[in-house]
BAFI-3210 file (N, C-alpha, C; in Angstrom, 3 decimals, decimal comma, padded with zeros to 6 digits):
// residues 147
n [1|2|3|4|5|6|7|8|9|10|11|12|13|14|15|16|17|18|19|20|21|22|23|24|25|26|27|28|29|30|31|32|33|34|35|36|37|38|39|40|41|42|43|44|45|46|47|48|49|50|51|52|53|54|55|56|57|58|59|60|61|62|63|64|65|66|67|68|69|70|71|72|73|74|75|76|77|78|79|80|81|82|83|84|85|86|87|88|89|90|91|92|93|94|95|96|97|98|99|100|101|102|103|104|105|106|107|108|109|110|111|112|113|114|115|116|117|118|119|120|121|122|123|124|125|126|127|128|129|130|131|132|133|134|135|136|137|138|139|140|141|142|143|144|145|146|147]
n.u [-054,077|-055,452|-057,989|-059,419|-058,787|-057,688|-059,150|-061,342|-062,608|-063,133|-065,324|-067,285|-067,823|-068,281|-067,163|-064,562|-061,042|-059,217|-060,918|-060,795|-058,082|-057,657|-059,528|-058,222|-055,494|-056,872|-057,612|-059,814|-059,878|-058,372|-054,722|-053,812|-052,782|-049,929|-050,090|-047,398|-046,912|-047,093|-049,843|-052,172|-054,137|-057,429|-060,130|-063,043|-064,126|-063,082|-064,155|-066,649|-067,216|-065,923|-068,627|-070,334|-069,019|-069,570|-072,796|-072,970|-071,812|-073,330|-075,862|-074,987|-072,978|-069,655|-066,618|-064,755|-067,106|-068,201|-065,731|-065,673|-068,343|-067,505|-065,918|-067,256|-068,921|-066,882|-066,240|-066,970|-068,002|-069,763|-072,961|-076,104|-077,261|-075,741|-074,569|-077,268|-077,569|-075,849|-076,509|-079,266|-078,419|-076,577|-079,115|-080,313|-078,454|-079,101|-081,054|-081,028|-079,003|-081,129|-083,015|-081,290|-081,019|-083,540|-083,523|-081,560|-082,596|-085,531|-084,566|-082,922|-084,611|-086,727|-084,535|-084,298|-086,935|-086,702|-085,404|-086,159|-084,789|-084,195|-082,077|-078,431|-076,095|-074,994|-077,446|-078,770|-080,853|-080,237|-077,364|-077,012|-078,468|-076,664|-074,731|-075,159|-075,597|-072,957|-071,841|-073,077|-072,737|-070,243|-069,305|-071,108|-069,221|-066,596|-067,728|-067,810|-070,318|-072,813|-074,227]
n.v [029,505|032,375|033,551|032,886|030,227|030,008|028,393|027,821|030,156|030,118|028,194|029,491|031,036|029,776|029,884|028,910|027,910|029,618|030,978|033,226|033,976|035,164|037,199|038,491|039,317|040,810|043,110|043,313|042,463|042,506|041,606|038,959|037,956|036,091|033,267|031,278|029,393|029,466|029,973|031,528|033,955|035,219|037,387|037,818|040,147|039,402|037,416|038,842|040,241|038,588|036,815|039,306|040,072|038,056|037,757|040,928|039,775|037,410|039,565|040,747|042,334|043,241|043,041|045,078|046,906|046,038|046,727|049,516|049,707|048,431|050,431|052,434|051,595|051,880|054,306|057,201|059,617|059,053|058,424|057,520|057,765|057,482|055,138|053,820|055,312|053,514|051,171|051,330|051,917|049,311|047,817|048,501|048,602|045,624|045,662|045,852|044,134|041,638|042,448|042,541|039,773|038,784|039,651|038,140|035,499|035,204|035,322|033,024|031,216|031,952|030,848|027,923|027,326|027,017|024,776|021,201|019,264|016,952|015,041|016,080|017,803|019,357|020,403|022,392|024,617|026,443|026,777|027,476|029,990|031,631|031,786|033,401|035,196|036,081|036,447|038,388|040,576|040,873|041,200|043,517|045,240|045,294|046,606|049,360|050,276|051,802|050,976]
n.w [-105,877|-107,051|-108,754|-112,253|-114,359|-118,118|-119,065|-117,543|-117,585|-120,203|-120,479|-118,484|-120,051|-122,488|-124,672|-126,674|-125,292|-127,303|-128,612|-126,082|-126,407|-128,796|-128,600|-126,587|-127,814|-129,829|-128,363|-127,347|-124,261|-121,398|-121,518|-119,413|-116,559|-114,572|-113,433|-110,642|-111,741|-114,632|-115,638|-117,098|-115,596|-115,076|-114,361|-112,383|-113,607|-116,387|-117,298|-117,209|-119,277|-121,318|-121,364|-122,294|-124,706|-126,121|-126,194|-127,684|-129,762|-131,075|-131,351|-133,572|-133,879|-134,770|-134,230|-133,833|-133,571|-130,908|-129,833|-129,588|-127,878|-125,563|-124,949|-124,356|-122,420|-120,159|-120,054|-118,514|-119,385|-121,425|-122,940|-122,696|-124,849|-126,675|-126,725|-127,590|-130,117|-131,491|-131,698|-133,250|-134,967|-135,979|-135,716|-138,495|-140,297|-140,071|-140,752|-143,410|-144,463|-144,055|-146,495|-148,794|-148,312|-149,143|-151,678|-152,796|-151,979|-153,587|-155,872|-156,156|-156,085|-158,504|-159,680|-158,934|-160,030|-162,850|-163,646|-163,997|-163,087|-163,990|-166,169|-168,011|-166,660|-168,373|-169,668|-167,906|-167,060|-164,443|-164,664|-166,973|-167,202|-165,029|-166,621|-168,653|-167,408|-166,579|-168,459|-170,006|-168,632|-168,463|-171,605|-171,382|-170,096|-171,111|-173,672|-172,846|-171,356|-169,460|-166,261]
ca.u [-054,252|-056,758|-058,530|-059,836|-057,495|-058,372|-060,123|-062,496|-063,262|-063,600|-066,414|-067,851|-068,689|-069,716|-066,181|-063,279|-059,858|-058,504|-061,513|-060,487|-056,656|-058,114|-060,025|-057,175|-054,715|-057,695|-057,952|-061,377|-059,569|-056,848|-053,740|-054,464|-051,365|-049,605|-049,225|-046,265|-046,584|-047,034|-050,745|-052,610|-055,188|-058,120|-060,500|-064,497|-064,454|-062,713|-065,789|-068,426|-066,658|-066,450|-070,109|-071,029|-068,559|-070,197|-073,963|-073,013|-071,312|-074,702|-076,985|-074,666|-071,695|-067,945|-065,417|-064,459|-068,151|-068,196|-064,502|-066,421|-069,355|-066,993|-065,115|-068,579|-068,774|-065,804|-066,371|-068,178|-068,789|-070,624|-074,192|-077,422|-077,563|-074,606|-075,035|-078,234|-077,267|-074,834|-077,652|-080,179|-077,128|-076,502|-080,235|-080,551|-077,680|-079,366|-082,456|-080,307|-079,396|-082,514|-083,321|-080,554|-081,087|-084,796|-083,558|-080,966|-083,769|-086,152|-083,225|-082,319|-085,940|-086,635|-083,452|-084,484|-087,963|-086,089|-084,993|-087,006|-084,236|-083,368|-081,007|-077,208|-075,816|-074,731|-078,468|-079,186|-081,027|-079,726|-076,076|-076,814|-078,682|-075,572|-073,198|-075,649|-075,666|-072,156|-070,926|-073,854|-072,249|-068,015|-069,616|-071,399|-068,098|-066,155|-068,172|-067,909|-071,805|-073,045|-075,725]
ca.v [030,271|033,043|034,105|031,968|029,486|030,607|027,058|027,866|031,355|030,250|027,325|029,790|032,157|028,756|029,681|028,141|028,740|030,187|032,163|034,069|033,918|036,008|038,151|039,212|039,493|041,861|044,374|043,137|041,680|042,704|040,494|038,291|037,737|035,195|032,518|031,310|028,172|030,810|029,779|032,795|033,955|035,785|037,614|037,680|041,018|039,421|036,574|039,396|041,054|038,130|036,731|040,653|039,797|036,896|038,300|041,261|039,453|036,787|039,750|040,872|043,437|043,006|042,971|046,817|047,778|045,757|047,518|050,743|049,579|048,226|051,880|053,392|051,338|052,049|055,966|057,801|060,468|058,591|058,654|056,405|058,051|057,067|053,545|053,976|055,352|052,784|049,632|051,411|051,615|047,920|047,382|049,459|047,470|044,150|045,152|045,933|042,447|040,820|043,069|042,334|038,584|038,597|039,863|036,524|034,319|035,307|034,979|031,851|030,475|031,496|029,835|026,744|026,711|026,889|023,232|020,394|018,534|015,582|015,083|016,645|019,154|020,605|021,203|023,346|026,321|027,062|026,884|028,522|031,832|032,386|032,047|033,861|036,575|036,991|036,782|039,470|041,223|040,983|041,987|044,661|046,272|044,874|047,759|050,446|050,086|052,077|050,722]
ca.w [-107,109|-107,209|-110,022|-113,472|-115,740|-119,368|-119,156|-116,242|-117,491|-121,560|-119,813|-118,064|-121,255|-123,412|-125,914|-126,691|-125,254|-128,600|-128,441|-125,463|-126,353|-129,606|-127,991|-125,819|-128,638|-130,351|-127,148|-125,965|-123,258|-121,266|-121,364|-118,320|-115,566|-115,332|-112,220|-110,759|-113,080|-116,106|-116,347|-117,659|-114,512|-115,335|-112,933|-112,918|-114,536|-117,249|-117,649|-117,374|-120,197|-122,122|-121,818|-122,691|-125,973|-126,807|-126,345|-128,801|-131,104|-130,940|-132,200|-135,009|-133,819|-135,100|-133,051|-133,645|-133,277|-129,681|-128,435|-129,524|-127,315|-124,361|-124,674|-123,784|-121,048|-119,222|-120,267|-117,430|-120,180|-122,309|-122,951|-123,382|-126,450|-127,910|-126,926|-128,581|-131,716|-132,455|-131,505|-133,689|-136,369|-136,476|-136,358|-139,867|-141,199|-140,129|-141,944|-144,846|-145,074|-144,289|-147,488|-149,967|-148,572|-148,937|-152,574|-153,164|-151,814|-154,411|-157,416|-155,989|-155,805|-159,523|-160,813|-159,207|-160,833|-164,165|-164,146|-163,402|-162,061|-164,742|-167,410|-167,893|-166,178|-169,711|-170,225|-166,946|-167,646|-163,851|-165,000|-168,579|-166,709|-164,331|-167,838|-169,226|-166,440|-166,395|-170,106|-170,366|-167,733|-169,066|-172,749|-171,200|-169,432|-172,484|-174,590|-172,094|-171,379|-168,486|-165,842]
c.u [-055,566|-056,740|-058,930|-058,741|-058,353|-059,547|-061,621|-063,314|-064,260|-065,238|-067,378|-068,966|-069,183|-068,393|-065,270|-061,949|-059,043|-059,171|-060,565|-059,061|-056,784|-058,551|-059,143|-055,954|-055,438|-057,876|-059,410|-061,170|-058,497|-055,764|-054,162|-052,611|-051,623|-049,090|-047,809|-045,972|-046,675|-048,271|-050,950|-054,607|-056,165|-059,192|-061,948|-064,850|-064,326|-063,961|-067,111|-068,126|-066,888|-067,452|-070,924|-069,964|-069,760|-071,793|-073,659|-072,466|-073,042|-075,707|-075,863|-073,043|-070,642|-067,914|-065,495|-066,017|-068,354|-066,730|-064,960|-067,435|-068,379|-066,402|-066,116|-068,431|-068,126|-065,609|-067,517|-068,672|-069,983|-071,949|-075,380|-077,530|-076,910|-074,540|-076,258|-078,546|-076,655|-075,954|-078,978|-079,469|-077,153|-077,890|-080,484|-079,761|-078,004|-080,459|-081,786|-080,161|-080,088|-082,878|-083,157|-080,543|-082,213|-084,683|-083,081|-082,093|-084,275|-085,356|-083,074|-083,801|-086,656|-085,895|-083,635|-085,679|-087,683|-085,757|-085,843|-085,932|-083,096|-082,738|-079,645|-077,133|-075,916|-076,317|-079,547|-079,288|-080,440|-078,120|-075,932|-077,334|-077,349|-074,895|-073,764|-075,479|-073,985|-071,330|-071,990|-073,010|-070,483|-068,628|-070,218|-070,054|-067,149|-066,621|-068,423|-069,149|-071,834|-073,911|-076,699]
c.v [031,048|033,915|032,976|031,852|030,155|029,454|027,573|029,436|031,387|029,573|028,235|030,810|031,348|029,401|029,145|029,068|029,852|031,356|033,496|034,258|035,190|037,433|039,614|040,196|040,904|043,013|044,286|042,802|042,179|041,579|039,932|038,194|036,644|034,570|032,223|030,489|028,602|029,979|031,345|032,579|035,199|036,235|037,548|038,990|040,828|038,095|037,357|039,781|040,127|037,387|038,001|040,699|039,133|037,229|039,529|040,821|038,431|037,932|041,120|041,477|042,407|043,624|044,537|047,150|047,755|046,040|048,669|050,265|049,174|049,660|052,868|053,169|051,603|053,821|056,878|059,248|060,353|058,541|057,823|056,409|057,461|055,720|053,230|054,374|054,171|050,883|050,138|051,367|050,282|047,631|047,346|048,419|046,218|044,644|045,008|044,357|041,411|041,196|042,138|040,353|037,721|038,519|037,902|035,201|034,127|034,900|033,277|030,718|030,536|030,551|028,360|026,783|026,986|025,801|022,210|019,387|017,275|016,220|015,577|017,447|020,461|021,442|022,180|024,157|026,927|027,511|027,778|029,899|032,164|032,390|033,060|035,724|037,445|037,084|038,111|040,897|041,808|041,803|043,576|046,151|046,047|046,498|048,991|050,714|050,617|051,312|051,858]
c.w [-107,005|-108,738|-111,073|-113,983|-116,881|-119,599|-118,200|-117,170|-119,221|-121,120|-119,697|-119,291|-122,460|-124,588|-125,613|-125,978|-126,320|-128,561|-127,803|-125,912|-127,826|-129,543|-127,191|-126,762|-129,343|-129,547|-126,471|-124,497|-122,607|-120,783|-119,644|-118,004|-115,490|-113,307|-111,738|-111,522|-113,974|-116,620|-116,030|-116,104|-114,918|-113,919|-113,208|-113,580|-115,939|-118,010|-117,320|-118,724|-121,453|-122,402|-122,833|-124,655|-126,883|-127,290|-127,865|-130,221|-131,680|-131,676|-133,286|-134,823|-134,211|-133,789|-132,812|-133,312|-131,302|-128,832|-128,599|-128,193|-125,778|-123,801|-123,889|-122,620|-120,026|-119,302|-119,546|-117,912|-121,406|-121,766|-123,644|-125,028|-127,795|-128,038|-127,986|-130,092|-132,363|-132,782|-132,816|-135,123|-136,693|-136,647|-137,750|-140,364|-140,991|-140,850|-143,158|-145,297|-144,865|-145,955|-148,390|-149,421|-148,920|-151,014|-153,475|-153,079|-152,856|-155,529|-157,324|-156,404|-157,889|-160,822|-160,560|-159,641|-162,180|-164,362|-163,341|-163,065|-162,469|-165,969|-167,053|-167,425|-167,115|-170,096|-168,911|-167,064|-166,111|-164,707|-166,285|-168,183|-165,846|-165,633|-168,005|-168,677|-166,614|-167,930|-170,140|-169,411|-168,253|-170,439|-172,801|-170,809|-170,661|-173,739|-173,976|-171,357|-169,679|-167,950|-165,468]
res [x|x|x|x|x|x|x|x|x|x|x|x|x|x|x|x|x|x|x|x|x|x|x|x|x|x|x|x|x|x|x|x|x|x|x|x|x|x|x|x|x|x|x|x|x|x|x|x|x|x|x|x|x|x|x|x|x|x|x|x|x|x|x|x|x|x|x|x|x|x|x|x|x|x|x|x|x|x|x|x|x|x|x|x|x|x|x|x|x|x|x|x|x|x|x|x|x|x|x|x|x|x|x|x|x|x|x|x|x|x|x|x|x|x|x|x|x|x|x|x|x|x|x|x|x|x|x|x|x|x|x|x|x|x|x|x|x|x|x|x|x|x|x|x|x|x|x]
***
């Protein structure tokens, strides 16, 4: 048998079989051939491919952003640049939600210094500011009320 079992090649990239069986199904991968015992044989292009999955998925990319980014690769018209636009793209959108999570943090951090911890649930000023938030919120759309 030459070439990788889906076992040997998932090992080698540190995911699961399903993983790769996913992957494949998604177009990151191309369907892998098939032994004469109808195991599925993979080749070492197909474990550079998916370590180089795994790494962009690791610092943030979707799937579609990383078959955009594999498409480059295999495109001998493509250009640093464009690789580069799209890495400085997801950067931007990871600050974004550092941002909007830097925002939740803070929310989250005043609602717990609103309760000191004891007594009923019923008397949780956490639990009474979220009612509070969103009955304010339904009454507001309730009366047509712009923001």
């Amino acid at each position: 048998m030459n070439g990788l079992t889906i076992g040997k090649m998932a090992k080698m990239a540190g995911v699961t079989n399903d993983t790769v069986r996913f992957y494949e199904r998604f177009g990151l991968i191309e369907p892998a051939g098939r032994s004469a015992s109808n195991y599925r044989i993979y080749h070492e292009e197909d474990a550079a491919r998916l370590r180089f999955i795994k790494r962009a998925k690791e610092l943030g990319f979707s799937l579609n952003e990383i078959k955009n980014l594999l498409a480059l690769s295999r495109n001998p018209n493509a250009t640093k640049a464009e690789v580069k636009a799209r890495t400085e793209k997801k950067a931007e959108n990871i600050r974004q939600k550092i941002n909007d999570l830097s925002k939740i943090l803070t929310a989250l951090e005043h609602l717990a210094d609103l309760c000191d911890g004891h007594g009923s649930a019923k008397d949780c000023p956490i639990l009474k500011s979220l009612n509070e938030d969103e009955e304010a919120n339904h009454q507001h759309c309730e009366h047509g009320g712009a923001s």
